[in-house]
Backbone as ProteinMPNN parsed JSONL, in Angstrom:
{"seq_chain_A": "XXXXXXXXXXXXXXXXXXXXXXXXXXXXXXXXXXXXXXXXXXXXXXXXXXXXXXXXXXXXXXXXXXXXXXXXXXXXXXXXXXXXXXXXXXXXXXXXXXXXXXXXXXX", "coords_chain_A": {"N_chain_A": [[222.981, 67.955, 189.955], [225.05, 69.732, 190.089], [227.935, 69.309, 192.582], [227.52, 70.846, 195.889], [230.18, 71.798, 196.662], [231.52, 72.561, 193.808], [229.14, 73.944, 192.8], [229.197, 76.429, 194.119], [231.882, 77.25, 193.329], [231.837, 77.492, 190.805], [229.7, 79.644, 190.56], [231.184, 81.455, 191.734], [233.176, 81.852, 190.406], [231.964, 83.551, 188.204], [231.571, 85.601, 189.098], [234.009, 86.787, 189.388], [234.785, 87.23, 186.935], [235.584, 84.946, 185.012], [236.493, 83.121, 182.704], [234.303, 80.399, 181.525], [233.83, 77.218, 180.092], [231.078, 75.981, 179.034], [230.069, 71.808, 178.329], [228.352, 69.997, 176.284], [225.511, 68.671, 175.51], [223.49, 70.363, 173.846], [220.809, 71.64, 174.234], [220.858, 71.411, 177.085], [223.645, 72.572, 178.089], [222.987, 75.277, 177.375], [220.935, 75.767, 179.02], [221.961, 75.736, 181.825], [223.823, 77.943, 181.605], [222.597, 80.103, 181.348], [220.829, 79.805, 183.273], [222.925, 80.148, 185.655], [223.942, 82.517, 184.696], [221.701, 83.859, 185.383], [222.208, 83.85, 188.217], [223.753, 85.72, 189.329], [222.527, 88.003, 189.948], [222.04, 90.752, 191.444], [224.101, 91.591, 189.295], [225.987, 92.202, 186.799], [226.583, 90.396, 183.534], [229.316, 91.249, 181.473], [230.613, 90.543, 179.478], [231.583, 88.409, 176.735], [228.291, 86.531, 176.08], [227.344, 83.393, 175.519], [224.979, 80.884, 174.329], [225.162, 78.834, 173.3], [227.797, 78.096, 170.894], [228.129, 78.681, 167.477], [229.681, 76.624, 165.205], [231.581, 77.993, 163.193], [232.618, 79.817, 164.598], [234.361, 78.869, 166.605], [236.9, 79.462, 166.573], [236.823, 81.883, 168.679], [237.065, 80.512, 171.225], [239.598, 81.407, 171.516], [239.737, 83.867, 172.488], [240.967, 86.525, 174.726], [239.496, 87.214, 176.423], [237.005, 87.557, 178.991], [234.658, 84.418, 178.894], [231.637, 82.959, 178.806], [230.111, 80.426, 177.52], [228.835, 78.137, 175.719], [229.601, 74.736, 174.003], [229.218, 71.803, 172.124], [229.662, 68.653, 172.569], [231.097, 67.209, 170.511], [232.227, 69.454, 169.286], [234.35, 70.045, 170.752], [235.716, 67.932, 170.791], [237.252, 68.867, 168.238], [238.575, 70.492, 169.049], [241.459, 72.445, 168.749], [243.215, 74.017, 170.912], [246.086, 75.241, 172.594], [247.434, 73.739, 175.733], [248.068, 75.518, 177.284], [246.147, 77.313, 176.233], [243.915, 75.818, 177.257], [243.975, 75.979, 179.945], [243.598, 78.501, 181.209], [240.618, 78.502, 181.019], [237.927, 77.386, 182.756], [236.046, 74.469, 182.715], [233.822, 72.825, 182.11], [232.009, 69.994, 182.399], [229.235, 68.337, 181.196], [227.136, 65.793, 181.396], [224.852, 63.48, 181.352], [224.662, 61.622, 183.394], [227.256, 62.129, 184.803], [228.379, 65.262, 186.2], [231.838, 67.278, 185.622], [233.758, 69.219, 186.524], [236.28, 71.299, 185.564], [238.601, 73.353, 187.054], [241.047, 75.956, 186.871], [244.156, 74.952, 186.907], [245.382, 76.882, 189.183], [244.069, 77.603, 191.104]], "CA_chain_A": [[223.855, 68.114, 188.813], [226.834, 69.858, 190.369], [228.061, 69.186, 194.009], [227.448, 72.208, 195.93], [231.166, 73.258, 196.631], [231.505, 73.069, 192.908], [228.328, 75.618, 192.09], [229.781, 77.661, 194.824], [233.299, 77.61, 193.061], [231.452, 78.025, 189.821], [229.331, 81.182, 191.361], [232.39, 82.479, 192.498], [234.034, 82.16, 189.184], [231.212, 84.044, 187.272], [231.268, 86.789, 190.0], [235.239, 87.212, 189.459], [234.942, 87.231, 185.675], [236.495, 84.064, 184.362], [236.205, 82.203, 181.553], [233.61, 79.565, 181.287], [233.324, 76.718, 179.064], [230.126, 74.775, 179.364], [230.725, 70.95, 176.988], [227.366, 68.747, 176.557], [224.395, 68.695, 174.912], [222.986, 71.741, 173.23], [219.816, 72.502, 175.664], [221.608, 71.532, 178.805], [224.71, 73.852, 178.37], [222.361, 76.929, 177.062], [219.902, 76.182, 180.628], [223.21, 75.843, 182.424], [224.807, 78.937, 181.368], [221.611, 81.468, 181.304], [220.61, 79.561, 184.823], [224.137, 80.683, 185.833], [223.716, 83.872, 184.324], [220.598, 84.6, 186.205], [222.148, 83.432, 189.681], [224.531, 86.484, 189.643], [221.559, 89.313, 189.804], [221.756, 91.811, 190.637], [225.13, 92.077, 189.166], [225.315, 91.632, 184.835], [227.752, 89.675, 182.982], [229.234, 92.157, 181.005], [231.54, 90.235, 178.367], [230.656, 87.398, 176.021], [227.747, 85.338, 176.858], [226.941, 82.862, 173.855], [224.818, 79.599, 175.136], [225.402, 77.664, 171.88], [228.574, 78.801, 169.785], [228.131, 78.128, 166.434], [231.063, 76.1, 164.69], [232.455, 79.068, 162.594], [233.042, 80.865, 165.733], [235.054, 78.206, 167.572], [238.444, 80.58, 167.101], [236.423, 82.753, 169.281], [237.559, 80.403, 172.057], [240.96, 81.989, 171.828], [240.084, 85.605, 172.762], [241.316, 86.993, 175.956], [238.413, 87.93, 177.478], [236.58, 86.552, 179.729], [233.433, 84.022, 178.207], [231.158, 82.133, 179.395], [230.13, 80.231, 176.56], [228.866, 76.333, 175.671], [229.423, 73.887, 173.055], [228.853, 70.568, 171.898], [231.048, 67.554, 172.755], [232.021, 66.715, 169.23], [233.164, 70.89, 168.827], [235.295, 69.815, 172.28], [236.826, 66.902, 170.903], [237.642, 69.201, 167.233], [239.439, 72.239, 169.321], [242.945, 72.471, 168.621], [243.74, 74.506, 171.833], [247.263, 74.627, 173.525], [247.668, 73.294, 176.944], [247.771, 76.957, 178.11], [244.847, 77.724, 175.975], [242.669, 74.517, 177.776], [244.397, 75.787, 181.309], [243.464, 79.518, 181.61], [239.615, 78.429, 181.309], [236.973, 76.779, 183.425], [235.783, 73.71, 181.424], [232.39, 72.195, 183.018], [231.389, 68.98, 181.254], [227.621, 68.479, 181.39], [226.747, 65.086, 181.075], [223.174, 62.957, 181.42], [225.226, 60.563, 184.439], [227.931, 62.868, 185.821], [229.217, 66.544, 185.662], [232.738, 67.144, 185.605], [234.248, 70.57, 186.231], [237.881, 71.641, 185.591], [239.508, 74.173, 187.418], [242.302, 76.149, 186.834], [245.751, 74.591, 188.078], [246.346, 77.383, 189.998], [242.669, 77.414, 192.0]], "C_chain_A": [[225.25, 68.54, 189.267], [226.548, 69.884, 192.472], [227.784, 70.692, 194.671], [228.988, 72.983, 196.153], [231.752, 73.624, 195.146], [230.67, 74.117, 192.275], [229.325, 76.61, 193.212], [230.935, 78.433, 194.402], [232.421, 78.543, 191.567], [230.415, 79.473, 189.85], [230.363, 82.279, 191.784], [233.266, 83.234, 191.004], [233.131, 83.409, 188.335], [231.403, 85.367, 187.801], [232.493, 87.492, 189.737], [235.727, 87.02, 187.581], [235.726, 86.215, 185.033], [235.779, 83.721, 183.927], [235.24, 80.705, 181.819], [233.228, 78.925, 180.294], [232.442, 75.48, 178.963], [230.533, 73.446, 177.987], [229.857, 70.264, 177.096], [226.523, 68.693, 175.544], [224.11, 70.041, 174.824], [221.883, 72.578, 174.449], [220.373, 72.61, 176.835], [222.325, 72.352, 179.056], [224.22, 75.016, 178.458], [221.219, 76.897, 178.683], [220.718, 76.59, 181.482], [224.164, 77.279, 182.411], [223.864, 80.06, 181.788], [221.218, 81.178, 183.153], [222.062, 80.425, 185.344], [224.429, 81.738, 185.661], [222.707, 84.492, 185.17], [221.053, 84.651, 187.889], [223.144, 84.767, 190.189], [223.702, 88.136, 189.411], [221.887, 89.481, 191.233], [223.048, 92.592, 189.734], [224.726, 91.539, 187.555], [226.876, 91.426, 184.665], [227.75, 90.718, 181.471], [230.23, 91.956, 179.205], [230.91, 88.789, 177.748], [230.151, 86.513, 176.572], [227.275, 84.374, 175.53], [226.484, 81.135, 174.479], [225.025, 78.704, 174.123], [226.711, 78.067, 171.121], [228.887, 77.992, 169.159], [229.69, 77.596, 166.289], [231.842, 77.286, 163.899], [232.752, 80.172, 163.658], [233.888, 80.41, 166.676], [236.132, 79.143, 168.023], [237.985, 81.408, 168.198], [237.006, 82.384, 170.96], [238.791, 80.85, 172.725], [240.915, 83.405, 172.595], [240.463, 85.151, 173.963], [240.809, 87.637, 176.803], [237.591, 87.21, 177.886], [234.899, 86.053, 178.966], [232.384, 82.847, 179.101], [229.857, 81.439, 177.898], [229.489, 78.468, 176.552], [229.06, 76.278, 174.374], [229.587, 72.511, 173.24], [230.386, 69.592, 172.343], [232.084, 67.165, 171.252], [232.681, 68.42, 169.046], [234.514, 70.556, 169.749], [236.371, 68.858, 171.499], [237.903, 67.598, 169.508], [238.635, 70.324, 168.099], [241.021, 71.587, 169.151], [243.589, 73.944, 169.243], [244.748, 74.289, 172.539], [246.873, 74.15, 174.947], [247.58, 74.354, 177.595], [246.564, 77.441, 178.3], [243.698, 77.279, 176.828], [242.954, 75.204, 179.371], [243.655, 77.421, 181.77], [241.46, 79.583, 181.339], [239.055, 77.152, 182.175], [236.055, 75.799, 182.543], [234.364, 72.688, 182.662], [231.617, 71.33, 181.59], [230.568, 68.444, 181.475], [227.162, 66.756, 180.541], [225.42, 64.351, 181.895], [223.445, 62.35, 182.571], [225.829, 61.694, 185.654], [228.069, 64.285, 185.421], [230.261, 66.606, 186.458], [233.482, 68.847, 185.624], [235.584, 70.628, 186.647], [238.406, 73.139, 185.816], [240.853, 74.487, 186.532], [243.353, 76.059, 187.115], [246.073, 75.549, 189.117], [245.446, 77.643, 190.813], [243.005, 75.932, 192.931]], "O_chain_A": [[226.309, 67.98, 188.986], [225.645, 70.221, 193.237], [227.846, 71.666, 193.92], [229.188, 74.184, 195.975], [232.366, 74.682, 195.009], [231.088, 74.965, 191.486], [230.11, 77.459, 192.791], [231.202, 79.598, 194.699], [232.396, 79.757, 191.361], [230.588, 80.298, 188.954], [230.31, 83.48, 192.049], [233.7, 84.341, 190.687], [233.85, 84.254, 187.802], [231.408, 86.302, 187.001], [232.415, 88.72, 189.772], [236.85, 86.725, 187.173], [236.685, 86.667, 184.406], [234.589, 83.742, 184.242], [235.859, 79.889, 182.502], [232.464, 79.451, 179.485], [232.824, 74.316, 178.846], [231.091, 73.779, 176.941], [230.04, 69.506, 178.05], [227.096, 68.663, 174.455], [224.475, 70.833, 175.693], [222.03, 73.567, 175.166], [220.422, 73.621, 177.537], [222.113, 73.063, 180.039], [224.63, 75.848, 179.266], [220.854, 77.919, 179.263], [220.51, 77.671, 182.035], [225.083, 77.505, 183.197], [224.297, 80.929, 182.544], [221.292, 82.022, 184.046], [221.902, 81.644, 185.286], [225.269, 82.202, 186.433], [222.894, 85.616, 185.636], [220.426, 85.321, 188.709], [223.319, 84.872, 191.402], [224.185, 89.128, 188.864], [221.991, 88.57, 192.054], [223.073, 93.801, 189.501], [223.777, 90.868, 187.149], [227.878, 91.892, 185.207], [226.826, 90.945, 180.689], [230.423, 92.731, 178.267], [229.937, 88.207, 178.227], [230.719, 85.722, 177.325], [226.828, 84.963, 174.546], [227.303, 80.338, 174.938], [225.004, 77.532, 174.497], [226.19, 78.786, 170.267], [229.518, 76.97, 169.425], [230.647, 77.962, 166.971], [233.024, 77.329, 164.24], [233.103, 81.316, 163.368], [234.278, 81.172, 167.561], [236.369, 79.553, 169.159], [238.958, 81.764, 168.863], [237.312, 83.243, 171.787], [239.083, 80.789, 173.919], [241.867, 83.927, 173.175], [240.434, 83.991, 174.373], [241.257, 88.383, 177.674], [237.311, 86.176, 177.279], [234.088, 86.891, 178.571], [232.75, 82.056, 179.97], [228.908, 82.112, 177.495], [229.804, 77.709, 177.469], [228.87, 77.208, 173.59], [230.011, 72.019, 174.285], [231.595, 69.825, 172.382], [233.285, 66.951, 171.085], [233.819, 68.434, 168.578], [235.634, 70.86, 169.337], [237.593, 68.992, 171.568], [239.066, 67.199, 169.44], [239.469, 70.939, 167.435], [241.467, 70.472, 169.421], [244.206, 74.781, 168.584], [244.71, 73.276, 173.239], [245.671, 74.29, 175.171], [246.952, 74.261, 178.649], [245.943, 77.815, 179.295], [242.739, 77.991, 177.125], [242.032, 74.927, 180.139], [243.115, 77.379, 182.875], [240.95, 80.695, 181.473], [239.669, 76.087, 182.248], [235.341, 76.314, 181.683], [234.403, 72.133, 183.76], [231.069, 71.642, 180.533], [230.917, 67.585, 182.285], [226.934, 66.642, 179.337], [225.099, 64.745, 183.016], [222.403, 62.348, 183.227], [225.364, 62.04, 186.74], [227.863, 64.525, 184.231], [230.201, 66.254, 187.636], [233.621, 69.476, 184.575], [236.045, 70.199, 187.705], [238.587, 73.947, 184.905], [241.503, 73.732, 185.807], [243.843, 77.045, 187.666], [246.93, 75.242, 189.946], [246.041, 78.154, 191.762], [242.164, 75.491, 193.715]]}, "name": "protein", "num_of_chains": 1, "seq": "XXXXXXXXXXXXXXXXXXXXXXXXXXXXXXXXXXXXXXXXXXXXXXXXXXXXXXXXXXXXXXXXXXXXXXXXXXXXXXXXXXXXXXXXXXXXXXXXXXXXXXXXXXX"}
């Protein structure tokens, strides 16, 4: 599913508290995120973990704290996030063929 120097980046990221935004299918993102969650024991993720976020919670993507978070492709294609907003997270797109993970420009 992911190359290994991408889990490694994405291991790294979880470890250094950044933002994570899993984008696929409902089960895949929530295995993907809790798997991911479990790979950083014995250490705990201490700020929002949410493997599904509902649609009335999308704004939630805005906070300023670090998330690690999934949703659906059609919530992905509805966000009306700036260019800043889309840039200061980690966007990992979980598909059945390929996965696709987006760094931060400045990584």
């Amino acid at each position: 599913m992911f190359s290994l120097n991408n889990f490694i980046r994405l291991v790294n990221a979880v470890l250094l508290e950044k933002s994570l935004v899993f984008v696929g299918d409902p089960v895949m993102t929530s295995n993907a995120i809790l798997g991911l969650n479990s790979l950083s024991y014995p250490f705990k993720w201490c700020f929002a973990l949410i493997p599904i976020l509902p649609r009335q919670m999308v704004d939630f993507l805005e906070a300023p704290l670090p998330l690690l978070v999934g949703i659906t492709k059609q919530m992905y294609s509805e966000l009306k996030l700036t260019e800043e907003e889309r840039n200061n997270k980690i966007w990992i797109f979980l598909d059945e063929e390929t996965t696709q993970v987006r760094f931060m420009p400045n990584e």
